[in-house]
C-alpha positions in Angstrom: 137.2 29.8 90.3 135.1 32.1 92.4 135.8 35.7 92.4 133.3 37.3 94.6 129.9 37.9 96.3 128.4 41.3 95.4 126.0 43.5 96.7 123.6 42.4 93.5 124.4 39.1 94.5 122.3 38.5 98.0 118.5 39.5 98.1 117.0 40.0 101.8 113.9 39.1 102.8 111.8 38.9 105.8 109.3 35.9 106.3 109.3 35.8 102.8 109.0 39.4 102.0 111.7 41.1 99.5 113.2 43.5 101.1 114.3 46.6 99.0 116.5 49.6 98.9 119.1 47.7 101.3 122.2 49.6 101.7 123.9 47.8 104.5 123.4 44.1 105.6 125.5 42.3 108.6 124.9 39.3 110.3 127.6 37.7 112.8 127.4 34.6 114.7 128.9 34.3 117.8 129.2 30.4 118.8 129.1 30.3 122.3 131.3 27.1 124.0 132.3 26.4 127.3 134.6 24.3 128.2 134.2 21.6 131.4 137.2 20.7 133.2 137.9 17.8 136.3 139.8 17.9 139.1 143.0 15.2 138.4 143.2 16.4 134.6 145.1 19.0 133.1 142.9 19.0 129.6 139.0 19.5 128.6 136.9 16.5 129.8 133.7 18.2 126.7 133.8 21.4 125.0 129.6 21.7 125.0 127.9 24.4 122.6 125.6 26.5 123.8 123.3 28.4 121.8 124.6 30.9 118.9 123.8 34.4 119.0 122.9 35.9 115.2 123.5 39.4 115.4 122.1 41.1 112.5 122.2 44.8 111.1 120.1 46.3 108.6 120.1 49.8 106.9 117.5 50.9 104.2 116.7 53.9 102.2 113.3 55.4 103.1 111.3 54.8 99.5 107.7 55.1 98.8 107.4 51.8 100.0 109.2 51.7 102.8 106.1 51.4 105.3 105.0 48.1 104.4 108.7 47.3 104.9 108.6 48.3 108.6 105.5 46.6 109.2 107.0 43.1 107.9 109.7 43.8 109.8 107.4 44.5 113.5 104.8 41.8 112.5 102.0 44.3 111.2 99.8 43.3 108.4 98.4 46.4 108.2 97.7 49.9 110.1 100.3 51.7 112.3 102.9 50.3 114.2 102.2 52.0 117.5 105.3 51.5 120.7 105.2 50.1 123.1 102.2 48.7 123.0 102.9 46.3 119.5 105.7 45.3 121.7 104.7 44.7 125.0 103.6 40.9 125.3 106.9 39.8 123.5 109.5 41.6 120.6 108.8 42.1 117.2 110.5 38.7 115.2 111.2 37.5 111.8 113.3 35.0 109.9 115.6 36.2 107.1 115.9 34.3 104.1 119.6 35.4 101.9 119.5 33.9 98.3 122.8 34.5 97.1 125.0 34.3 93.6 128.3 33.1 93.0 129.4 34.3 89.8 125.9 34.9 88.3 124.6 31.6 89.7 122.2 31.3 92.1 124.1 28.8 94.6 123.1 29.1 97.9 120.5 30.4 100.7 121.3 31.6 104.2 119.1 31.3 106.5 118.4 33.5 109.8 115.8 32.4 112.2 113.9 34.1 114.8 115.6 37.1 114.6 114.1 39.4 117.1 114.1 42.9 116.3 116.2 44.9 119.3 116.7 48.3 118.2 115.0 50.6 115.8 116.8 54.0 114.5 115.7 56.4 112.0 118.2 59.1 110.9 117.6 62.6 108.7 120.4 64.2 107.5 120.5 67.5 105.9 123.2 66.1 103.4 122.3 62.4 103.2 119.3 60.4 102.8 116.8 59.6 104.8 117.7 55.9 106.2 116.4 53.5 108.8 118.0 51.0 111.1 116.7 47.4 112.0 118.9 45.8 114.7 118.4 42.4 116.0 119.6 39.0 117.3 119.0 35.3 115.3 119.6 32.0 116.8 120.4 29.6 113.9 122.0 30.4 110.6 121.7 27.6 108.2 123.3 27.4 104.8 120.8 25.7 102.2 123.5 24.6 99.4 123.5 22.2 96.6 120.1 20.3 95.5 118.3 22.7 99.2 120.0 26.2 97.5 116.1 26.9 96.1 114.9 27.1 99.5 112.0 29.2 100.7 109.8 30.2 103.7 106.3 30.7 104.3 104.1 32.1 107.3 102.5 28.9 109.1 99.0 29.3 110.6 97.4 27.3 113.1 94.7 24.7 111.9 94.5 21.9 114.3 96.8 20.3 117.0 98.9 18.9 114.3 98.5 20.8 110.8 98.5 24.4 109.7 98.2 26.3 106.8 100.5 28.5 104.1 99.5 30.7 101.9 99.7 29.5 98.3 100.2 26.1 96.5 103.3 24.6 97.6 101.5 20.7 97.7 104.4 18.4 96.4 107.0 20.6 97.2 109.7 18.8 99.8 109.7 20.1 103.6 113.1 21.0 104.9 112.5 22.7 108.3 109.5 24.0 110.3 109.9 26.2 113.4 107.3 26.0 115.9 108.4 28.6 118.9 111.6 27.5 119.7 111.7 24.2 118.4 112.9 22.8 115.5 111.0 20.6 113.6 112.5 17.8 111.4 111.9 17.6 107.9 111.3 13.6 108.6 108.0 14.6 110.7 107.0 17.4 108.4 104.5 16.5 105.5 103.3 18.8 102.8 99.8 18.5 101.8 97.1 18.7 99.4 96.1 22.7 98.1 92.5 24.3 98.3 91.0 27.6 98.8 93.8 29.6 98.4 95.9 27.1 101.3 98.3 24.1 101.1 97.5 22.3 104.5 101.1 20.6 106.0 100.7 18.3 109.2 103.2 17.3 111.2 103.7 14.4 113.2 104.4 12.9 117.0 106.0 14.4 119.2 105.8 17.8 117.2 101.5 17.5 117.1 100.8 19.5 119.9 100.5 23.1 117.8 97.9 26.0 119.6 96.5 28.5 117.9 99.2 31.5 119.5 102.2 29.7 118.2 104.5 31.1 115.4 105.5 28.7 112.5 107.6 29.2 110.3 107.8 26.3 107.2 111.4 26.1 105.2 110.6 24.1 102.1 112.7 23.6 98.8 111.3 24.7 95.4 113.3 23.8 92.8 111.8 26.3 90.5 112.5 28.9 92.6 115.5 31.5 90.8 117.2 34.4 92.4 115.0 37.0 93.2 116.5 40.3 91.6 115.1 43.4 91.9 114.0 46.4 89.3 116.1 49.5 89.2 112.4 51.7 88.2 111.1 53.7 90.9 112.6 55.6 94.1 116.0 54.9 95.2 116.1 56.8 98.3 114.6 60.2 99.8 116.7 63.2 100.6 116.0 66.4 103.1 113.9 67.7 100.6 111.3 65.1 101.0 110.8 65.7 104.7 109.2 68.0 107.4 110.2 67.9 110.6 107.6 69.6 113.5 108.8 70.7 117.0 105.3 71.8 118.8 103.5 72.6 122.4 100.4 70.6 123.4 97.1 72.5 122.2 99.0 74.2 119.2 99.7 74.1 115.8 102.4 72.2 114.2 105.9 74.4 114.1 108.4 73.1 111.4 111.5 72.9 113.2 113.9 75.7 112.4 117.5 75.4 110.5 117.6 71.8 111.1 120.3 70.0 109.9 120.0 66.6 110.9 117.5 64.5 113.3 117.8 60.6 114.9 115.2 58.7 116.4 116.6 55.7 118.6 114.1 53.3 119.7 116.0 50.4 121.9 113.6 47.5 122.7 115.5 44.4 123.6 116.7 42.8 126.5 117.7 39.2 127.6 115.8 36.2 126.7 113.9 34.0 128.5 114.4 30.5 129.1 113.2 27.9 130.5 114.2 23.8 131.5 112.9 21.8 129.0 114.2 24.1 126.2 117.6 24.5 124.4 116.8 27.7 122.9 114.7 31.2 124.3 111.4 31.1 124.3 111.1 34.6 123.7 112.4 38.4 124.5 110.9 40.6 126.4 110.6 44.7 125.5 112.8 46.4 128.5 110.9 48.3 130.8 110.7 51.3 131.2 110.3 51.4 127.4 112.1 54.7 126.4 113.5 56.5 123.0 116.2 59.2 122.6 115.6 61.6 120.0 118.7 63.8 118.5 118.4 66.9 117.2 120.7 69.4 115.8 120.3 72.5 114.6 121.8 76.1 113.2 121.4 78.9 116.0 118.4 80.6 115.6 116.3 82.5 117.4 115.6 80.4 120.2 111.9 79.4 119.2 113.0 75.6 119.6 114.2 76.4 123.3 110.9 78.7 123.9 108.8 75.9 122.2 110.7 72.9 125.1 109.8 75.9 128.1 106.5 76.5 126.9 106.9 80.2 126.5 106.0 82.8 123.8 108.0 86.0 123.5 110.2 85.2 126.2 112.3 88.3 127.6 114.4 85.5 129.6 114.7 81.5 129.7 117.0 78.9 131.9 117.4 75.3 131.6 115.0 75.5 134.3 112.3 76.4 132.0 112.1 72.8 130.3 109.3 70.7 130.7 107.3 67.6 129.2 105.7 68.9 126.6 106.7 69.3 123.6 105.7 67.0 120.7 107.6 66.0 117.5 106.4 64.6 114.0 107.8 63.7 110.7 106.1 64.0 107.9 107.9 61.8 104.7 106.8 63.0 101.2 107.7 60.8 97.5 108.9 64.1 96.4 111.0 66.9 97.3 109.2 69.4 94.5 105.1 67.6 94.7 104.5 67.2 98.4 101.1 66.0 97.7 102.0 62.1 98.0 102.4 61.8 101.9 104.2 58.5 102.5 105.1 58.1 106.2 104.5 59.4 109.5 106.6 59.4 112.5 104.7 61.3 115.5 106.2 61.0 119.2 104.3 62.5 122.0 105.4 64.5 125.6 109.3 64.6 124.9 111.4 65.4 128.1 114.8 67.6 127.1 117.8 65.8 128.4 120.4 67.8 127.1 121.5 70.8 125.5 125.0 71.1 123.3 126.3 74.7 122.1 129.1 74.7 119.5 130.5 76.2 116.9 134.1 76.6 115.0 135.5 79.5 114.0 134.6 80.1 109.8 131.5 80.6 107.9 129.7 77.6 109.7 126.8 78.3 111.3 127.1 77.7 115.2 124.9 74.7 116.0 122.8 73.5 118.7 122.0 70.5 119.9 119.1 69.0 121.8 118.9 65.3 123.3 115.9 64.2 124.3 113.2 61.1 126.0 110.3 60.3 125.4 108.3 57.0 126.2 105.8 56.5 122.7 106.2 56.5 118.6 103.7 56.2 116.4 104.5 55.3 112.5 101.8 55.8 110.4 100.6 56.5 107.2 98.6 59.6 107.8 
């Protein structure tokens, strides 16, 4: 009899990329049906299915390698992931790929495809840990069971009008799935070919052998060798306030760390409808909404002010309004391995011109420090590793 599904029992990853220190996974289909009707007929002449919406939700603690996380997850091989502009020409998408256990044995795999990142959040709390947000919507969920439980994916690249190339040796391996765009490709019209020079060369036939060079494949294949990919427990679990700086600055000066602060958000939403076409059962893409803009949220113990003077561009002030704040004020994370060595500098999260959009004053009666609490926009992030 089965018992359960535990947390040690799934293992994310993203086009094929383990994904580690996962505290919180969701994903939720919604199956979309509408149901035709006639005139002279009381009942439903078709109930037809539209396409499902894979709503997906994931949390992870920021680690020392956390970065190369964020850049599977927005597409990036390498270097910073700079928004809007790694954005602009369509959203940041990936498919996830769920091995999971039934009672110690590897039984099944879920998979999630073209799952287009929506919303980005990163949140510092002064009692927490340091924990980022991916937030996106899928359009199939498959369940590889049985004999397909071993399935994997792999990162298709263009060849010719009708093969491309995977990374690694996979020849003689048996072809499940491939997803070109938004179509689906049979595994009947998918064949897995011979392996050289570091590449296993897969071609697939007519009417799917029209591939260009901008397309995005994605190859679902079963290897029967595959087991469940557990992770080690050795190394960083998560990184508390102690392994942060937060800077509030004034264009042309010196970094500030940002008084008293007890706890900081980043929001970064990106997504908006898709777009379709006739011709085509499923989107063709999403488009980043424009204007592109973030909220950053940021509270902290009463001090002297210098935040506020910082936002109104003012040194020793004898008198400020909320008249006084303008677009200019700059804000940066800095992400250490260590809350004692702060030599190892992990992360970087820099956002440029922020624009205050509100201001919160509160306090309760006791030996809590009053708070205050700034909300505001800006229009560019940068995360980087210097």
């Amino acid at each position: 009899m089965t018992i359960a599904v535990y947390a040690s029992d799934l293992a994310p990853l993203a086009d094929g990329v383990q994904l580690k220190r996962v505290q919180d996974i969701a994903y939720n289909a919604t199956l979309n049906t509408e149901a035709l009707r006639e005139f002279a007929n009381a009942g439903v002449t078709e109930y037809k299915d539209d396409v499902p919406k894979v709503a997906t939700n994931l949390t992870m603690n920021e680690f020392d390698g956390s970065l190369d996380l964020d850049r599977a997850l927005f597409n990036k091989s390498s270097g910073s992931i700079t928004l809007p502009t790694d954005a602009l020409a369509s959203l940041p998408c990936v498919d996830f790929m769920a091995p999971i256990r039934w009672d110690g044995t590897f039984s099944e795999t879920d998979w999630i495809s073209r799952v287009f990142i929506e919303r980005y959040s990163l949140d510092f709390d002064v009692n927490g840990y340091i924990r980022s947000t991916y937030t996106g919507t899928g359009d199939l969920l498959t369940y590889w069971l049985g004999a397909s439980k071993t399935a994997k994916i792999a990162i298709g690249t263009y060849a010719t009008a009708s093969t491309f190339t995977v990374l690694g040796d996979i020849s003689g391996k048996t072809a499940l799935k491939a997803r070109v765009n938004e179509k689906i490709v049979p595994a009947a019209s998918i064949t897995i070919g011979t392996f050289a020079d570091g590449k296993t060369t897969v071609t697939l036939a007519s009417p799917y052998n029209n591939l260009v060079t901008s397309d995005r494949i994605r190859l679902i294949y079963n290897d029967t060798a595959y087991t469940f990919p557990a992770l080690s427990t050795a190394g960083i679990g998560g990184l508390r306030r102690g392994c942060v700086d937060l800077y509030l600055y004034k264009a042309g000066t010196g970094e500030n760390s940002w008084l008293r602060l007890q706890r900081a958000t980043i929001d970064v939403p990106l997504g908006t409808a898709d777009l379709v076409q006739l011709g085509s059962k499923y989107p063709v893409t999403k488009k980043l909404t424009i204007p592109f803009n973030l909220t950053l949220t940021a509270t902290a113990a009463r001090n002297d002010l210098t935040d506020f003077a910082i936002f109104a561009e003012k040194t020793d002030p004898t008198e400020m309004s909320l008249e006084d704040l303008v677009r200019t004020a700059h804000f940066k994370a800095k992400i250490y391995d260590s809350d004692v060595n702060r030599t190892n500098l992990l992360k970087v999260i820099s956002i440029e011109d922020l624009k205050v959009t509100g201001v919160d004053h509160r306090g309760t009666v006791g030996d809590a420090p009053l708070d205050v609490g700034y909300t505001l926009q800006a229009d560019n992030i940068v995360i980087s590793a210097t």
